[in-house]
C-alpha positions as CSV (number, residue, x, y, z in Angstrom):
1,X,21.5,-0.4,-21.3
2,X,18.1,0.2,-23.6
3,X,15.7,3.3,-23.7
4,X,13.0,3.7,-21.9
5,X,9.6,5.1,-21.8
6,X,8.8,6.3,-18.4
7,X,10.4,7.3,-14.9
8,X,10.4,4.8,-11.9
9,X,7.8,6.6,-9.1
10,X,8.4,3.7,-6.7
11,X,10.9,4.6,-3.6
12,X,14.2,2.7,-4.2
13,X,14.9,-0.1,-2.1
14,X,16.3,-3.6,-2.0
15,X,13.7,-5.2,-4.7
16,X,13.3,-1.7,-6.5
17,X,16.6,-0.4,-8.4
18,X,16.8,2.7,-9.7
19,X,19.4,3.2,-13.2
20,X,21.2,6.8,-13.4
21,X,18.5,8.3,-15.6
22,X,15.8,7.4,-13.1
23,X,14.1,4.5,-14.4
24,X,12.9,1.3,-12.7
25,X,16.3,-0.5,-14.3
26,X,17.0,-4.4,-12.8
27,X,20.9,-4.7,-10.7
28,X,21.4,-7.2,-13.9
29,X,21.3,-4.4,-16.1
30,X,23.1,-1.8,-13.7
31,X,20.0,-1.0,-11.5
32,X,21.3,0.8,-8.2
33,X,18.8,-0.2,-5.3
34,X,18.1,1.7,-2.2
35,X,18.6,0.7,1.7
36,X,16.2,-1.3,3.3
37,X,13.7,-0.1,6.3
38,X,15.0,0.4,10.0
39,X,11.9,0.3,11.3
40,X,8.6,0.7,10.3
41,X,5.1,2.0,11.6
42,X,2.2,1.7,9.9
43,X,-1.5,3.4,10.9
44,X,-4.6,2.9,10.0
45,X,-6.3,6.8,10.5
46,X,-10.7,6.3,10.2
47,X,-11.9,9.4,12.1
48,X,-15.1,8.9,13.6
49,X,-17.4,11.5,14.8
50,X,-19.2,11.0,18.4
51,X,-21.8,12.4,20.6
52,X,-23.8,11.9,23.4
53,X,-27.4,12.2,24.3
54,X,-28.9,13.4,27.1
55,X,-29.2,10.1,28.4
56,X,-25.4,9.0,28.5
57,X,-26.1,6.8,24.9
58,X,-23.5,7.1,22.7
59,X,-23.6,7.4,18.9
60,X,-21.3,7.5,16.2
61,X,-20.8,7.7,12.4
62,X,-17.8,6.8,10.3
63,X,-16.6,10.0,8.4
64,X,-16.4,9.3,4.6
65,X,-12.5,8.7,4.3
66,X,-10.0,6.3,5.6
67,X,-6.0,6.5,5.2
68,X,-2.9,4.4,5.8
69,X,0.0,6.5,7.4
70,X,3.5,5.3,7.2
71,X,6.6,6.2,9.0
72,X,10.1,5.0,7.9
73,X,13.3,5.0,10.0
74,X,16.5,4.3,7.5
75,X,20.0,3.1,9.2
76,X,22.8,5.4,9.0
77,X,23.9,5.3,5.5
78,X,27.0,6.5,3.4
79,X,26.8,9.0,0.9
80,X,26.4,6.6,-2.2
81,X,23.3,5.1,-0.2
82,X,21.6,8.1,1.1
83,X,22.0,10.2,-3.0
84,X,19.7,7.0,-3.8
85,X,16.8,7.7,-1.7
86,X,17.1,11.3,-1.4
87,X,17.6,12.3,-4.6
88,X,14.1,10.5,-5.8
89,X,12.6,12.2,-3.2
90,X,13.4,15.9,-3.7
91,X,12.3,14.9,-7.6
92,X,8.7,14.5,-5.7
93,X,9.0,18.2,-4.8
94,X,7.5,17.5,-1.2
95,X,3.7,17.2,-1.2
96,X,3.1,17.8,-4.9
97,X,4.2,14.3,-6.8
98,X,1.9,11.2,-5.4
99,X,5.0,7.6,-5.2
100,X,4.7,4.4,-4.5
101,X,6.2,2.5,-1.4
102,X,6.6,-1.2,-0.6
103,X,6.7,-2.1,2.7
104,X,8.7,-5.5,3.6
105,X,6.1,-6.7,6.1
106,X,3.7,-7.5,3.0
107,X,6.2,-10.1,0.6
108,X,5.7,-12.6,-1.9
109,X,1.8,-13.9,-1.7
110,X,-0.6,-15.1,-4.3
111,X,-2.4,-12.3,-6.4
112,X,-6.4,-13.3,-6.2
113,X,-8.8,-12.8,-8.5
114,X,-12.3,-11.8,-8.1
115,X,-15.4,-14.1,-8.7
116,X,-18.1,-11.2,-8.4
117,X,-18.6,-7.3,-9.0
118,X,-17.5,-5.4,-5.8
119,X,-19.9,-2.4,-5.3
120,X,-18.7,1.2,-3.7
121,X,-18.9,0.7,0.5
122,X,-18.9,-2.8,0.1
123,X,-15.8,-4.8,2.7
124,X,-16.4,-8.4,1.4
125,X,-15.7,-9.9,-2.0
126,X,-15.5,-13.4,-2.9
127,X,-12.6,-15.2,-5.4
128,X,-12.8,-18.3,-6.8
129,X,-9.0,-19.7,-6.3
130,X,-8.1,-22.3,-3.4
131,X,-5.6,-19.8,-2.2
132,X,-6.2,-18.5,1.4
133,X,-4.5,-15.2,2.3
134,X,-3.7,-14.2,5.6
135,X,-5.5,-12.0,8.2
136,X,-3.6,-8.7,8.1
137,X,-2.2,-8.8,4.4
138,X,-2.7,-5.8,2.9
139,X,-3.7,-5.7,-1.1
140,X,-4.5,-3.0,-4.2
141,X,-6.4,-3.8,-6.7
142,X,-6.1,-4.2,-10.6
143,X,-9.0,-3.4,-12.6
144,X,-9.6,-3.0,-16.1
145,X,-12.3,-1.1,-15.9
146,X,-10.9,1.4,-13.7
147,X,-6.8,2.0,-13.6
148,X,-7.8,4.5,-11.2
149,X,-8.2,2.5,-8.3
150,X,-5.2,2.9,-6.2
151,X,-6.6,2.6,-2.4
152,X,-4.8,-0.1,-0.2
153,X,-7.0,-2.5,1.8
154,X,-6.7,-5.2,4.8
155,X,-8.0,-8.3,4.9
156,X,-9.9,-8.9,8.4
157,X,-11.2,-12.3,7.6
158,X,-11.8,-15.3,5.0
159,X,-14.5,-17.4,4.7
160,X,-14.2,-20.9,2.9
161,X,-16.8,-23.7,1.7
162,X,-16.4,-25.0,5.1
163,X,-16.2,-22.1,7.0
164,X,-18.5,-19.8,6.7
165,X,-21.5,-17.4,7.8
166,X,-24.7,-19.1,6.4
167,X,-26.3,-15.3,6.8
168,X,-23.8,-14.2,4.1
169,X,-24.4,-17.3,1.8
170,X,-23.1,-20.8,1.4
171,X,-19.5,-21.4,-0.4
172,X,-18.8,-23.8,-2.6
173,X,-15.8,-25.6,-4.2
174,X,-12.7,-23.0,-4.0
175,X,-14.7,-20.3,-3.6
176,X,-13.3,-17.7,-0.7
177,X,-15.3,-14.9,1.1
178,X,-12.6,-11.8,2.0
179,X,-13.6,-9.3,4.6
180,X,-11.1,-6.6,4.2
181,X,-11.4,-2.7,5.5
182,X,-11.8,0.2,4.4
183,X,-14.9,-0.1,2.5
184,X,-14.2,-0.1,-1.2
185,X,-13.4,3.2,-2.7
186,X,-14.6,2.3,-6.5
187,X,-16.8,-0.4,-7.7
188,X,-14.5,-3.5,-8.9
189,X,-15.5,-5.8,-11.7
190,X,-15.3,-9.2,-11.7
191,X,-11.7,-10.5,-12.9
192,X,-10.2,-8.0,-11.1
193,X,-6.8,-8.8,-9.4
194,X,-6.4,-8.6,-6.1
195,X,-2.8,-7.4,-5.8
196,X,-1.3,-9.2,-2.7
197,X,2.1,-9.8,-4.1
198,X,4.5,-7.3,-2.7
199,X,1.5,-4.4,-3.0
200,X,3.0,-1.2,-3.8
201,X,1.1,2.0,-1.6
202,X,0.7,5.3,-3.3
203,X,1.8,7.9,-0.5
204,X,3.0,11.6,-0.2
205,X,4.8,13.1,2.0
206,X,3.6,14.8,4.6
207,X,5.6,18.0,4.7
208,X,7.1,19.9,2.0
209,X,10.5,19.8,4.1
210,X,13.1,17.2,3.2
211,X,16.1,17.0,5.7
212,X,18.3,15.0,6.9
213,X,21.4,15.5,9.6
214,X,24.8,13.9,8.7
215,X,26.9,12.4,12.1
216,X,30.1,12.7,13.6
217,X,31.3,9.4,11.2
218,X,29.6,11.1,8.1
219,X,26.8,9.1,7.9
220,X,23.1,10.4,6.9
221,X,20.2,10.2,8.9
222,X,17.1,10.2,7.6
223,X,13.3,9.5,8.2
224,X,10.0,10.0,6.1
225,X,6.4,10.7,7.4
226,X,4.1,10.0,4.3
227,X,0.2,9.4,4.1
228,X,-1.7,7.4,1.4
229,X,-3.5,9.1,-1.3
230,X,-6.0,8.1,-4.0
231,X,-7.1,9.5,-7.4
């Protein structure tokens, strides 16, 4: 065992153990982890206002906030398993303490870094490694100039040297074009990483009620409703 300078805010679970004085602490060193994910749904919430003219046309503007919603179904679990999970979350004291949440759909792929300065509103940026992500992987990013920035994105689409929109500018070399949404939230320098590996969400719950109901074979049930927020 060794000291340590700050409490785990990640929810335990398989690849994030939790030691007895609630720190992120490795199952090498006595690290208890938490149960995996029964299920797992995932929204994307971008409320858009509409109207309609006299004339039938339609129009429509894009509010100025986007969020990633997230609900979590757990399997029955024993005691043992259930005092991890539920025991970091009643620390979070419902709405008021912002965590972090990985989510298993989103493993082990290359961090990226970026090639060019990323302005506010912006959803493309280009990096200059040979690595292509996939459509759909979701990243944070890791800025030196800001440690503030904590909004999630998805990438929509990549663009290489030879493919690519001539409108948007030629590619060259290893140089990749990434199309992601939401728009960005903070302006990212260039050097930033592009956090792909196993991205870790920052979320609250969504209710200042934390229950669970325990089964004829006294086993706990429990789910979680949380939304993402951002500083």
């Amino acid at each position: 065992m060794a000291t340590f300078t700050s409490y785990t805010n990640i929810l335990p679970d398989p690849s994030n153990p939790i030691g007895v004085a609630g720190q992120s602490l490795s199952t090498a060193n006595g690290g208890t982890v938490g149960s995996g994910f029964k299920n797992v749904n995932f929204t994307s919430t971008a409320p858009i206002m509409r109207d309609r003219t006299n004339s039938g046309r339609l129009i429509t503007r894009a509010q100025i906030y986007h969020k990633w919603e997230i609900k979590v179904g757990y399997n029955p679990m024993t005691q043992a398993e259930f005092n991890i999970v539920n025991s970091f979350l009643i620390s979070r004291q419902g709405t008021l303490k912002p965590f972090f949440v990985k989510l298993p759909q989103y493993g082990s792929v290359t961090n990226l870094a970026t090639s060019e300065t990323g302005l506010v509103g912006t959803t493309k940026i280009q990096t200059s490694t040979n690595s292509t992500p996939a459509i759909g992987s979701i990243f944070t990013i890791t800025d030196s100039s800001n440690s503030n920035h904590s909004k999630a994105y998805m990438i929509t689409a990549v663009e290489t040297a030879s493919d690519h929109n001539t409108v948007e500018g030629a590619l060259t070399g290893n140089t990749r074009r990434l199309h992601f949404t939401p728009g960005l939230q903070k302006t990212v320098s260039s050097g930033s990483t592009l956090e792909l590996n196993n991205p870790l969400i920052k979320v609250i719950l969504k209710s200042d009620k934390t229950s669970y109901s325990l089964d004829q074979n006294n086993l706990y049930n429990l789910s979680l409703q949380l939304e993402e927020v951002t500083t």
